[in-house]
TORKOL-4160 file (C-alpha; in steps of 0.2 Angstrom, whole numbers, padded with zeros to 4 digits, m for minus):
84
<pt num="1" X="0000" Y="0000" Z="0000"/>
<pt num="2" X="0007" Y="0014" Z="m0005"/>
<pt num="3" X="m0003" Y="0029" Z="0005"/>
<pt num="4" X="m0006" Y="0032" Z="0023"/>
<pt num="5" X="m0024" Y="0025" Z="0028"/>
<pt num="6" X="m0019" Y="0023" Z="0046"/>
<pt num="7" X="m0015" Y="0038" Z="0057"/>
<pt num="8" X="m0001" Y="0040" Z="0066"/>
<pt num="9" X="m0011" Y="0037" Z="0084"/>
<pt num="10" X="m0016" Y="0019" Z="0076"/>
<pt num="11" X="0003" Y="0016" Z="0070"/>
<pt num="12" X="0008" Y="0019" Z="0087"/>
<pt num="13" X="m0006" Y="0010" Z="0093"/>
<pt num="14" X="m0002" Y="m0003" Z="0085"/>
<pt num="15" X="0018" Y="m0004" Z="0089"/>
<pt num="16" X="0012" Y="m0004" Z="0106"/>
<pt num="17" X="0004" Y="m0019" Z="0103"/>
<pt num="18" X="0019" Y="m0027" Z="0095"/>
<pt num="19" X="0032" Y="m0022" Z="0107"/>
<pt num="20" X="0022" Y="m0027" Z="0121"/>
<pt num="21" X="0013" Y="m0041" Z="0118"/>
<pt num="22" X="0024" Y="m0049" Z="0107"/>
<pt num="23" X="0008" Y="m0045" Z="0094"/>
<pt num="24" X="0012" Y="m0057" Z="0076"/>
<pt num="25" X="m0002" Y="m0056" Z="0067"/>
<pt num="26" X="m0020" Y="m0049" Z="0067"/>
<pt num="27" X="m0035" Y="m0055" Z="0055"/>
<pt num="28" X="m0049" Y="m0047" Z="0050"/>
<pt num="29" X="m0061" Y="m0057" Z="0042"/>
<pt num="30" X="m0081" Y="m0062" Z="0044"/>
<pt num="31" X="m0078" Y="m0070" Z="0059"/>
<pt num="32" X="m0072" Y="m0056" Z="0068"/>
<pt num="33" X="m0053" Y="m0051" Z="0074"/>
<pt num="34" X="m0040" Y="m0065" Z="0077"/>
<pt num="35" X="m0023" Y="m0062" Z="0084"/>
<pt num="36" X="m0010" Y="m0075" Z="0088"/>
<pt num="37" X="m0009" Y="m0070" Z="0105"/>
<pt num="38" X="m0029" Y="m0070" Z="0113"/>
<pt num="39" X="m0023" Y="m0066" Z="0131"/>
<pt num="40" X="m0024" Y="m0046" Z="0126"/>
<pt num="41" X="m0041" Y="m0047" Z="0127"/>
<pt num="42" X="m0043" Y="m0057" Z="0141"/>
<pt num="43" X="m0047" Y="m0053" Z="0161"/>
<pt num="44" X="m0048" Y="m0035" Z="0160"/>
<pt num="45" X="m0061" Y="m0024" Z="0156"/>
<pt num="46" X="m0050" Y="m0008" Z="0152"/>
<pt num="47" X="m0044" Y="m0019" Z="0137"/>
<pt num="48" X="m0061" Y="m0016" Z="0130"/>
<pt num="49" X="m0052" Y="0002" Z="0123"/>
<pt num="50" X="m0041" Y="m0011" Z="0112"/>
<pt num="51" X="m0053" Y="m0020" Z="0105"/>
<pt num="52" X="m0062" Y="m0003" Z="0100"/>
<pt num="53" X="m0046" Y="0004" Z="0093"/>
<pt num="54" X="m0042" Y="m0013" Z="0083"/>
<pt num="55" X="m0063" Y="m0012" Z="0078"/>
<pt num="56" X="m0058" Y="0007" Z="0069"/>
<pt num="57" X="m0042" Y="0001" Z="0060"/>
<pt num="58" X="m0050" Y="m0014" Z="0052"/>
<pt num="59" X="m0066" Y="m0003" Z="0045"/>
<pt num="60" X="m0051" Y="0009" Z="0039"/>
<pt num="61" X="m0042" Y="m0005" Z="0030"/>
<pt num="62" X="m0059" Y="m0016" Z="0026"/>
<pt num="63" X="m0067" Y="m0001" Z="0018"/>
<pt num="64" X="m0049" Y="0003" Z="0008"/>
<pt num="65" X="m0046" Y="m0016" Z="0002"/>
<pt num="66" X="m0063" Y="m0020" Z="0000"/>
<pt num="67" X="m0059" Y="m0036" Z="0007"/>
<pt num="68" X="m0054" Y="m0047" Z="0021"/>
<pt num="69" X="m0036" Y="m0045" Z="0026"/>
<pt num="70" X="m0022" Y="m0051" Z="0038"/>
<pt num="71" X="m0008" Y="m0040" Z="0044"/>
<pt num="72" X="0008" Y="m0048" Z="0048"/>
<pt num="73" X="0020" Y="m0039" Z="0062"/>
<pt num="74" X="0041" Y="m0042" Z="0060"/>
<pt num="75" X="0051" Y="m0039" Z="0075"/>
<pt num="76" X="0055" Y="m0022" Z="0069"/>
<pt num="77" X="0036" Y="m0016" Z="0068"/>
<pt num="78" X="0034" Y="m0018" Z="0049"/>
<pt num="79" X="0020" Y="m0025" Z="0044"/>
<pt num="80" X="0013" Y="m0035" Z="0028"/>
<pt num="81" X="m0007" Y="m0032" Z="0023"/>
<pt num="82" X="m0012" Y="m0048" Z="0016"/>
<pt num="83" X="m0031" Y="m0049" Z="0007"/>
<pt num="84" X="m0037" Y="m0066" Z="0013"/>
């Protein structure tokens, strides 16, 4: 992809996620958001901001690709979009 779709508060948002829960991948697709590491969601309540902020990304990038998608995190927060 070649423009910015995300903003700069969900890249950071994001990296955060990378860097502090070892975040590999999240999916986007009818069933709902997958990430390879489900305890970020788990057992606390304030956590429910997360899932709100990772709800807004995927309708930016849904809405752009005009499809499903999976996004792939490296160990130097780069990260792949993959249509699925």
């Amino acid at each position: 992809m070649s423009e910015n779709i995300l903003s700069l508060e969900d890249l950071k948002f994001l990296e955060k996620l990378h860097a502090h829960y070892g975040l590999e991948y999240i999916r986007f697709d009818d069933s709902g958001i997958k990430l390879n590491n489900q305890k970020l969601f788990e057992d606390d309540l304030a956590k429910t901001d997360y899932f709100n902020l990772l709800t807004e990304i995927s309708k930016k990038l849904k809405y752009r690709l005009n499809s499903n998608f999976q996004m792939n995190f490296t160990t130097s927060f780069n990260f792949d979009v993959v249509r699925v």
